[in-house]
Every structure is written in structure tokens, then in C-alpha cells.
N, C-alpha and C positions, 0 to 999 in steps of 0.2 A: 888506144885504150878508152880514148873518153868516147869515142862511136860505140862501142862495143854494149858500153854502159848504157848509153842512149836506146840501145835497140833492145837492150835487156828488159830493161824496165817500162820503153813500150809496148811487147808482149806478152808480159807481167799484166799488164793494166788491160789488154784486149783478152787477155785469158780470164780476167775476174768481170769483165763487162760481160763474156758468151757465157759462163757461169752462173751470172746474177739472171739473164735473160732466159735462160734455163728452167731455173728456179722459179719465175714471174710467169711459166706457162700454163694455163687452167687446164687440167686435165676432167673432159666430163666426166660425169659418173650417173648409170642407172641406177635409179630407184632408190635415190639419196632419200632418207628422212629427215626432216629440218625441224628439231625441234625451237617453238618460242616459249616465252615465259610470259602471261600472260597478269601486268600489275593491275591489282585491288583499285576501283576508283577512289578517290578521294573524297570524302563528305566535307561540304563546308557551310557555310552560313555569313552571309554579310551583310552590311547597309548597302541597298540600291538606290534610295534615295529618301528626301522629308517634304514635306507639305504639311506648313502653320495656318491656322488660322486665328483670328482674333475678334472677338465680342467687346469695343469698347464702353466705357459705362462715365466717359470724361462729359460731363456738362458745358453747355453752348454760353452761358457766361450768366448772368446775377436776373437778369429776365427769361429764362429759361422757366417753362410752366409746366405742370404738374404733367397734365397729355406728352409733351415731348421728353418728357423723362418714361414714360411709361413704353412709349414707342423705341427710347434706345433701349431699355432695358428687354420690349420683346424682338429685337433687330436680330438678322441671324449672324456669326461669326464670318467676317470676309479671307479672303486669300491674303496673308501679307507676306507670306515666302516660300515659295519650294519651285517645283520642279517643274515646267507646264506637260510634259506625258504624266505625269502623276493623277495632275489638276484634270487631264481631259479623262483621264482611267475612274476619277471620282466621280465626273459628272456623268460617266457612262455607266456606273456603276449604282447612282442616284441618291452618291452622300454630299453631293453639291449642284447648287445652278446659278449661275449666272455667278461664279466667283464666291458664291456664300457658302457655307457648309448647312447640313441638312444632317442634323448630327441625330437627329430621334431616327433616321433610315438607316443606319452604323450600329446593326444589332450585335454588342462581342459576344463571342463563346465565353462558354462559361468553365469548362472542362481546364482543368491543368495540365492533363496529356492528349493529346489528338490524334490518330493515323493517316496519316495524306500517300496518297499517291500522285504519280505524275502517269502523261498520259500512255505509256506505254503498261502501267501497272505494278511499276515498281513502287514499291510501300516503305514507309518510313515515320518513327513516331517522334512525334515533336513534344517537349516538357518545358512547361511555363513555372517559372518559381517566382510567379510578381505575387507581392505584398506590398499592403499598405503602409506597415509596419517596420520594410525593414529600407533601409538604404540602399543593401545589394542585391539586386536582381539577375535572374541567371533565365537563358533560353536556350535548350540542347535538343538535337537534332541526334539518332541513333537510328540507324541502318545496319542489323546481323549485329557485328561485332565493332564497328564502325562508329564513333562517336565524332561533334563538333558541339560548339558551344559559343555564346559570347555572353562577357558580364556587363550590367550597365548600374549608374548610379542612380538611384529613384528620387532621392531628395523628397520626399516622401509628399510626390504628384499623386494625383489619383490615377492608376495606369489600369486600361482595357485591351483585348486584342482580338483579333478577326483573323481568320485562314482566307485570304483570296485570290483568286488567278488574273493578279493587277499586270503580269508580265507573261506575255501570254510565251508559252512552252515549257516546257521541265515543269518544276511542282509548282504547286500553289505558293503565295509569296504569306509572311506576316505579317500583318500591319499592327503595327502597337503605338497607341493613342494614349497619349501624356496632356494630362486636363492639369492646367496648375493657373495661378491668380498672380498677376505683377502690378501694380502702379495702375490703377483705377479700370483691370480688365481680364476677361477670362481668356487664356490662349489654349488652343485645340494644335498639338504637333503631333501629325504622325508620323513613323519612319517605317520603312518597307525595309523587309529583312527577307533576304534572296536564298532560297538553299539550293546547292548544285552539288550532283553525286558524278562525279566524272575527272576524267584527267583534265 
């Protein structure tokens, strides 16, 4: 009886393997339509990176004469922190040389809203909501029906901005320049703000 069993339920088990092997066989087929679904890209907007500079106005100590105070205070702002693809993007761009910034070459736009395109021609308008006045600040990016955005806090710097193609392919990037005064110095921070329309 216990053979009997044995052989039962081994052909039980080879009957549902050529069954399943069955089922597993791809039958072609002419002139199939394959539909896809094709997803909306995504708009985004982010930091790609910052580059500081700084204008110090610290005195050389108690014999310090009237000419070497004039000369710091016409000195240009140096590099003291970012990114060096930034730094060389500046110098080629001709808002710095030699590590200094060249801040009267840094013409911002004036407009609150802009149209940029990238280079294939796809269009996209950008909306500035800086104030001097207020603490929060807003930059939104809108594509059809497609929005992004980011908030920043102003602390109420003096903030300017420029459309430039600092990264080179897809759109133009944003550079917004944060002019504020700390502990005997002017600091110049930029931050590049990247927009990408894609999965």
C-alpha cells in the first residue's frame, strides 16, 4: 500500500509540472498592439551649488594710514568658500579673476518673471518673489500645468538674481546673490539653483 501511495503522488506532482510547463509556453502572436503609458516629466528646482565671497574692511593694527585704509576698502571681495567648477564658471563668465569677484560685471535682471528655454526649445517661466521687506522668499518654476518651487529665508540681505547657463545643458541655471554685512565685512554668496524637466 505504501508503493502504491508513493507512485500516486509522484505522478500527481509530474502531472502538475507538464501542466505548469504548458501554461509557461509563449504563444506568438501577429500584429499584437502593445499599448504604453507614457509619464508627465517631473519639474524640479534645486541647489547645485554656492560660491562666497568676501570684502574684508579689518584694520592692519594702530599704525595703519589713511592710503592703506582706502586701498582695503577699494579691494575687490576674495573667494572664501564654494565650489571650484563654480569658481572657474565665474571666471569664465567674467564675475571674477584671479579669485576676486568683479561684482559691477554681475548685471541682475530686473523682471520678477522670466521665460527660459533649454536647448531643445522647451519653454518654462520662472517667478521671483524676493523682497527686501520680507523674510520669506519664494522661486517657482511652471511648465503647462506643471509646477515646483523652493522657500528660502532672506533675513532681510539684500538679494539679486541672474538667468545663466553656469551648467552647461538642460536650462539655464539661477544664480541668486545674498549681499549681507558680518563682523567688520561685506560677504557676496551666491547659490545656483538647477531646474530639470525630466524623469
Amino acid at each position: 500500500m505504501k508503493f502504491s501511495v508513493q507512485k500516486i503522488a509522484l505522478l500527481l506532482l509530474l502531472f502538475i509540472f507538464c501542466k505548469c510547463k504548458q501554461r509557461n509556453k509563449t504563444i506568438p502572436v501577429k500584429n499584437s498592439v502593445v499599448n504604453t503609458i507614457k509619464l508627465p516629466p517631473v519639474l524640479s528646482i534645486s541647489l547645485a551649488g554656492e560660491i562666497g565671497f568676501r570684502q574684508s574692511y579689518n584694520q592692519g593694527g594702530p599704525d595703519w594710514s589713511e592710503k592703506e585704509d582706502e586701498e582695503m576698502h577699494k579691494a575687490l571681495p576674495v573667494v572664501n568658500e564654494g565650489n571650484s567648477f563654480f569658481n572657474k564658471q565665474f571666471q569664465q563668465f567674467g564675475f571674477a579673476k584671479d579669485n576676486k569677484l568683479l561684482l559691477n560685471h554681475f548685471k541682475p535682471d530686473k523682471s520678477q518673471s522670466v521665460e527660459i528655454k533649454d536647448q531643445s526649445g522647451n519653454r518654462l517661466t520662472v517667478k521671483l518673489e524676493l523682497s527686501p521687506d520680507s523674510i520669506d522668499n519664494k522661486i517657482t518654476v511652471q511648465s503647462g500645468t506643471q509646477s515646483a518651487g523652493i522657500s528660502f529665508k532672506n533675513n532681510l540681505d539684500r538679494l539679486s538674481y541672474k538667468i545663466l547657463d553656469i551648467i552647461p545643458g538642460g536650462y539655464p541655471e539661477i544664480v541668486l546673490l545674498r549681499k549681507y554685512y558680518v563682523i567688520m565685512g561685506d560677504n557676496f554668496d551666491f547659490s545656483i539653483y538647477e531646474i530639470k524637466n525630466g524623469l
